[in-house]
C-alpha positions as CSV (number, residue, x, y, z in Angstrom):
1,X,-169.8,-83.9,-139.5
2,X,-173.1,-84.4,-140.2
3,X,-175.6,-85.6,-137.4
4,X,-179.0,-87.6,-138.3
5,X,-180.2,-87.9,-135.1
6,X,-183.6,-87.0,-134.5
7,X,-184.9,-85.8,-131.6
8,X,-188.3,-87.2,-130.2
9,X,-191.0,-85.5,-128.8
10,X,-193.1,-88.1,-127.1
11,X,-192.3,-91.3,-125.3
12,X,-193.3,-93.0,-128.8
13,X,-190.4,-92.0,-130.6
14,X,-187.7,-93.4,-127.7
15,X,-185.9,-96.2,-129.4
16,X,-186.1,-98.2,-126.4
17,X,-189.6,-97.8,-126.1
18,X,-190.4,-98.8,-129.4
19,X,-188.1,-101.7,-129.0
20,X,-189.9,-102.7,-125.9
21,X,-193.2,-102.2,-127.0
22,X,-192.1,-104.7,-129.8
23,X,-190.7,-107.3,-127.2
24,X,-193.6,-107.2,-125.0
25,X,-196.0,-107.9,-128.0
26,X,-193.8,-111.0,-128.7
27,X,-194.1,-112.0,-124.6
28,X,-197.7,-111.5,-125.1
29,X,-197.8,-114.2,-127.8
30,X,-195.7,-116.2,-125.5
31,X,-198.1,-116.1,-122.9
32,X,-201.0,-117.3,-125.3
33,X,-199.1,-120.2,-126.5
34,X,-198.2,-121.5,-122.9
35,X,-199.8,-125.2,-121.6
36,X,-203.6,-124.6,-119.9
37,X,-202.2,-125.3,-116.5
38,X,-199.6,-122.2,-117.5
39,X,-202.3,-120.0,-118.5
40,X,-203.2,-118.0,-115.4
41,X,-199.6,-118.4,-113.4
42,X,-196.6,-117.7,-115.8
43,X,-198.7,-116.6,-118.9
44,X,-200.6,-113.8,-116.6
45,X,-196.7,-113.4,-114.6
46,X,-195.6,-112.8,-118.5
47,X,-198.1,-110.1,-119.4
48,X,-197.4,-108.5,-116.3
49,X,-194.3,-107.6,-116.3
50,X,-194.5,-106.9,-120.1
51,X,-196.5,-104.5,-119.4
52,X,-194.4,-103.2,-116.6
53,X,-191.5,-102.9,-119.5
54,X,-193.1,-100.3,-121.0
55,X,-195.5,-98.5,-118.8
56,X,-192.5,-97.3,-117.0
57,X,-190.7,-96.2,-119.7
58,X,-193.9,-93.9,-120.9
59,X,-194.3,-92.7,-116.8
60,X,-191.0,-92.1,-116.7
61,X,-190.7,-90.3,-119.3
62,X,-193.6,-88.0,-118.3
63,X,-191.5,-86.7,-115.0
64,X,-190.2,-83.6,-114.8
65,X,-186.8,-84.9,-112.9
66,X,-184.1,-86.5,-114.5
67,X,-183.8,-88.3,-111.6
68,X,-187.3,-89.6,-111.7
69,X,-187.3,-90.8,-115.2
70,X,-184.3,-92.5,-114.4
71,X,-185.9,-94.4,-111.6
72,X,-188.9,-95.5,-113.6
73,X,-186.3,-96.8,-116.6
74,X,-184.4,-98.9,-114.0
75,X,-187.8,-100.4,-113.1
76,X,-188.3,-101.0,-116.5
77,X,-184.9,-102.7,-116.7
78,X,-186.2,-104.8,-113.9
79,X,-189.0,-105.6,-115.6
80,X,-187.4,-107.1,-118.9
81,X,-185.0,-109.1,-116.6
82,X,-187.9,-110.4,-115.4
83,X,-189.2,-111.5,-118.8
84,X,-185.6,-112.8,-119.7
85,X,-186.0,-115.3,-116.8
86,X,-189.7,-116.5,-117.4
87,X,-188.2,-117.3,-120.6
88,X,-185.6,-119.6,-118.9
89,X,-189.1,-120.9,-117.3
90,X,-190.2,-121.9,-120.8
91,X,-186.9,-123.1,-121.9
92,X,-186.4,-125.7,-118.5
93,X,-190.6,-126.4,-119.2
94,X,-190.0,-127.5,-122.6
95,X,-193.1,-125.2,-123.6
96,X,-191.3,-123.3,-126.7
97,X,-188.8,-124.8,-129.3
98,X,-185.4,-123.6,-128.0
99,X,-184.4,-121.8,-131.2
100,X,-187.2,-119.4,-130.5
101,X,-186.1,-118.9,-126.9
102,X,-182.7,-118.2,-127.8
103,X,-184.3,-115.6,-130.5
104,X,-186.5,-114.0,-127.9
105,X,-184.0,-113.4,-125.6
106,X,-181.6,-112.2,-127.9
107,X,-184.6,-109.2,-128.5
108,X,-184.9,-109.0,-124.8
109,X,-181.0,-108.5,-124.4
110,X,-181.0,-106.1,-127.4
111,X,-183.6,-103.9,-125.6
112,X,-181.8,-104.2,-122.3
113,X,-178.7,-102.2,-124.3
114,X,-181.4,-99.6,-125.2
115,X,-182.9,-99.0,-122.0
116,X,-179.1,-98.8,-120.6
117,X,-178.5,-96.6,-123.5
118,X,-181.5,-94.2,-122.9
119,X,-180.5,-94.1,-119.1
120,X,-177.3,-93.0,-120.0
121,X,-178.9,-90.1,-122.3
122,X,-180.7,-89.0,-118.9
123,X,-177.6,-89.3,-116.6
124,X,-176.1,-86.7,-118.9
125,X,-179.1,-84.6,-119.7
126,X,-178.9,-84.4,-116.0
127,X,-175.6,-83.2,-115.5
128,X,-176.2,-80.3,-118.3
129,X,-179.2,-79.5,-117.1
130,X,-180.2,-76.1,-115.8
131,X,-180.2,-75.4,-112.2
132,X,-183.7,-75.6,-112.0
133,X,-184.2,-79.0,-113.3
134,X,-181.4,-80.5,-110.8
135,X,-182.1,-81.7,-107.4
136,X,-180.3,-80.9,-104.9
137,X,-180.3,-84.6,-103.1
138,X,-180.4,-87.8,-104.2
139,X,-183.8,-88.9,-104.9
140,X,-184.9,-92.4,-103.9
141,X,-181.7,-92.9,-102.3
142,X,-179.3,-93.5,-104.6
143,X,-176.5,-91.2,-105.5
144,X,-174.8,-90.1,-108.6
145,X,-171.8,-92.4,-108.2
146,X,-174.2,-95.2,-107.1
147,X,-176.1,-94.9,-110.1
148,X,-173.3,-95.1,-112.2
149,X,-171.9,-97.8,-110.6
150,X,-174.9,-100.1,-111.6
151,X,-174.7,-98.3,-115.1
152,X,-171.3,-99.4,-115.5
153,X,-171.0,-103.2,-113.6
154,X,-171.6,-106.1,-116.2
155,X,-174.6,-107.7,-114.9
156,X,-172.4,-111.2,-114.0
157,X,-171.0,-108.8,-111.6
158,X,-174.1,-108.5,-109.3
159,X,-174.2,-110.3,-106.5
160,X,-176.6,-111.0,-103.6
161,X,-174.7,-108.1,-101.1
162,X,-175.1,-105.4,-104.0
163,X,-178.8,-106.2,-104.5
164,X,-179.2,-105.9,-100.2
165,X,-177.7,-102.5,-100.0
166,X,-180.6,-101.2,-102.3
167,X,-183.0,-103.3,-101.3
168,X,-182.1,-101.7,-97.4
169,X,-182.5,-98.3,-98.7
């Protein structure tokens, strides 16, 4: 069997990021389009944590620990959540058509399954990793079976007492 996967060398060529940087230009016209008394709350809210979506892939990706880049995808994943609900803003405020909503967040979902795909790739590149790229204890507090704990739960499953025991770390 034949494989046509091909490998990447920069944070550019990461699927995810590329699918990212495409959602966060369509949040930035979002934010442009928004009412004048939205411009400098949810429009600058909007750009925000667009750019949050895909800084942190690109910073992530430029640490040296699995473990690191992990952390800085997750707060990427944070980040597009984010997005996801300022769409839900829009959507309750009227200030889109609601076929357009449902379109963006169907991108924003689709690039949540890449970012969850592309932690996934590091959660194993970390297990096969030589000795002296592993560390020794958890970073950041969270532990291997933590981490794929949150991999692994569909996210209906989070509640308010799973989102307290990280928050308390």
């Amino acid at each position: 069997m034949q494989t046509t996967e091909k490998a990447f060398r920069t944070f550019e060529d990461l699927e995810a990021y590329q699918a990212a940087r495409a959602f966060r230009k369509a949040m930035y016209a979002v934010s442009r389009r928004l009412p004048d008394f939205e411009k400098f709350e949810l429009a600058s809210q909007i750009r925000r944590a667009a750019v949050s979506l895909t800084n942190n892939i690109a910073e992530g990706h430029g640490r040296y620990h699995y473990l690191e880049q992990i952390k800085f995808t997750l707060q990427a994943r944070g980040s597009l959540q984010e997005l996801i609900d300022d769409l839900n803003v829009c959507d309750d405020g009227h200030y889109l058509p609601a076929d357009e909503i449902v379109s963006l967040k169907q991108q924003g979902w689709r690039v949540y399954q890449l970012v969850n795909g592309y932690i996934r790739y590091l959660r194993e590149r970390k297990t096969g990793a030589s000795v002296a790229l592993r560390e020794s204890t958890p970073a950041y507090g969270i532990t291997d079976d933590e981490l794929d704990a949150i991999l692994d739960e569909p996210i209906q499953r989070f509640s308010d007492s799973t989102i307290q025991r990280f928050n308390e770390r």
